[in-house]
N, C-alpha and C positions, 0 to 999 in steps of 0.2 A: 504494500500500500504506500510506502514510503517515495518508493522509487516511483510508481506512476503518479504519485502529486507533484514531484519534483520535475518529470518530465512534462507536466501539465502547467506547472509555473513556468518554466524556461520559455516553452509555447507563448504562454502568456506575456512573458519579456521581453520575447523577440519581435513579437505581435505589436507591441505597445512603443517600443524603441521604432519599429519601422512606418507608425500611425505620425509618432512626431517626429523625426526627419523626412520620411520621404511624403507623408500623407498617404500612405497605403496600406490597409488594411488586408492581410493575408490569408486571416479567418474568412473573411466573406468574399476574397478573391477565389480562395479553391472549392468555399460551400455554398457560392449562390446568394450572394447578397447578404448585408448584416441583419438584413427583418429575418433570411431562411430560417425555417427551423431547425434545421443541421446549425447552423452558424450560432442560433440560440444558444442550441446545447452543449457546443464546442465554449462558448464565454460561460455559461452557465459550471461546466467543468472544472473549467480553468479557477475562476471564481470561488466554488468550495475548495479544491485544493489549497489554494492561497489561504484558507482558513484554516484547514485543516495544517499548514504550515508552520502555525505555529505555535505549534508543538515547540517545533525543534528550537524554537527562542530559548524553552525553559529548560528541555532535556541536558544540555550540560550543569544547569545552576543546581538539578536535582544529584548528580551524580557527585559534585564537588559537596555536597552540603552531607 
């Protein structure tokens, strides 16, 4: 689970870095627009991942404590 939120954020990095320089969004270039509902669920993914992320903020401060 770890590893495909991680892969799911990167998505979401790469997506967000190429919205602000170049103005193009990648998600809705390969899914059909950002209304499709593919492209929905693609951000909607990305979006719990990043929450489920962070976890990993607190997982070292539990191991050192």
């Amino acid at each position: 689970m770890d590893t495909l939120a991680l892969i799911l954020v990167i998505i979401g990095a790469i997506n967000w870095g190429l919205i602000s320089l170049f103005q193009f969004d990648l998600v809705a270039a390969i899914f059909g627009g950002s209304n499709s509902m593919l492209s929905r669920l693609i951000y909607g993914l990305v979006g719990l991942a990043g929450l489920y992320s962070f976890k990993f903020l607190f997982k070292d401060r539990e191991k050192t404590q």
